[in-house]
C-alpha positions in Angstrom: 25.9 15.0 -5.7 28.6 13.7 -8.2 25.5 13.1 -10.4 26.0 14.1 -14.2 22.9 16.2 -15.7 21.7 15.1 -18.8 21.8 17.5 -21.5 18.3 17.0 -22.6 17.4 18.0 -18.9 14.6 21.0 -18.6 13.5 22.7 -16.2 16.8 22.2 -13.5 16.2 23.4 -9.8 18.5 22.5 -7.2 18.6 23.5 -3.6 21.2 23.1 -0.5 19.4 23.0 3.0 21.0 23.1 6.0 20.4 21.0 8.6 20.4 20.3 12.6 23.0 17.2 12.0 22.9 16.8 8.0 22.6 18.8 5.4 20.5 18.2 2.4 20.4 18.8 -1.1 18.2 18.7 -3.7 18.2 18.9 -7.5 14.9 18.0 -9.9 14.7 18.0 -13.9 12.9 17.3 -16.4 13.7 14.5 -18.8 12.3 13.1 -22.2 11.1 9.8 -21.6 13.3 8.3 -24.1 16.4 9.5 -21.9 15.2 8.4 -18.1 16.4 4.8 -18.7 19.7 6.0 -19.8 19.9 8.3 -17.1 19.3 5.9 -14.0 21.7 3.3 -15.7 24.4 5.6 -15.4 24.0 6.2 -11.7 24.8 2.3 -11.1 22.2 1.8 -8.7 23.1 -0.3 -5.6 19.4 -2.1 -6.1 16.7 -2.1 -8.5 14.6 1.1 -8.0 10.7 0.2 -6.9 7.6 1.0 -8.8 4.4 2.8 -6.4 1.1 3.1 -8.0 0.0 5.1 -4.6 1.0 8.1 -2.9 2.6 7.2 0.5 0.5 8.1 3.2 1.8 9.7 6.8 -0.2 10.4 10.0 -1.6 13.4 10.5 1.1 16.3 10.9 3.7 14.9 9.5 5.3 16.8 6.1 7.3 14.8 3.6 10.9 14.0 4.0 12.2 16.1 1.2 11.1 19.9 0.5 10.9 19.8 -3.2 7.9 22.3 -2.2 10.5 25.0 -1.6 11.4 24.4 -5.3 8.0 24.8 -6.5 7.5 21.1 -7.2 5.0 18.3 -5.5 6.7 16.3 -3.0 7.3 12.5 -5.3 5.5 11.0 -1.7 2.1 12.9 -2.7 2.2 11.6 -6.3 0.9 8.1 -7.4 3.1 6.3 -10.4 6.4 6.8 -9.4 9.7 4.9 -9.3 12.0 5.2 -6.9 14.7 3.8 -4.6 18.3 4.2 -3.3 21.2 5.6 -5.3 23.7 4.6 -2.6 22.7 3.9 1.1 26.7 4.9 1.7 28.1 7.0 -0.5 31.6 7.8 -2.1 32.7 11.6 -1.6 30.7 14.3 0.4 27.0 12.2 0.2 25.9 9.8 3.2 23.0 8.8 1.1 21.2 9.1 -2.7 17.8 9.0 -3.5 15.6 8.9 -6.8 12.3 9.2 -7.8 10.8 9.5 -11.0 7.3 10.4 -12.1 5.5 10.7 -15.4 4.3 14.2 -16.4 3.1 13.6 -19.2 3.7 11.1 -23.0 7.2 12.4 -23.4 8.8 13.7 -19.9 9.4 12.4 -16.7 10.2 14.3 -13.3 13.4 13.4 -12.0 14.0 14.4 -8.2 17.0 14.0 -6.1 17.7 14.4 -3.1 20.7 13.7 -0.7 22.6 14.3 3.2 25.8 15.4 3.2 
């Protein structure tokens, strides 16, 4: 992911799926809340990242786009309060794309999930 973990991060999963044309990976931490901001500055974010105060909703069927489940985690399209956005629609190196969301779990951490095609 050419993506720096924090060493405050807590909790680090990560996961490499293969796929029927891309592949994806994953990787989801913990953060304190007073290292998030530093965090998503350092990715240089090709736009500013979005704040939803709903969980997206999808038509019967349908599963999310990215299996954090496999990871043990809720999938940041069920949750409510979360922040998110594009990394890089076009990536440098190995990535096509770069996606972030972050949600609060608690006063002092935030969930930080990524997820990518390579």
């Amino acid at each position: 992911m050419n993506v720096t973990i924090p060493a405050q991060a807590a909790d680090l999963r990560a996961a490499y799926q293969r796929g029927f044309q891309d592949d994806n990976v994953l990787l989801a931490f913990t953060l304190p809340k007073s290292d998030t901001r530093a965090f998503i500055r350092k990715l240089d974010l090709e736009s500013p990242l979005l704040h939803r105060d709903v969980p997206v909703t999808s038509g019967k069927g349908q599963s999310p786009t990215t299996p954090f489940a496999h990871l043990g985690l809720k999938e940041p399209e069920t949750l409510a309060d979360v922040t998110e956005g594009p990394v890089c629609t076009v990536c440098d190196g190995d990535l096509n794309w770069l996606n972030i969301a972050v949600h609060p779990i608690d006063a002092q951490r935030d969930q930080v999930y990524l997820s990518g095609a390579v």
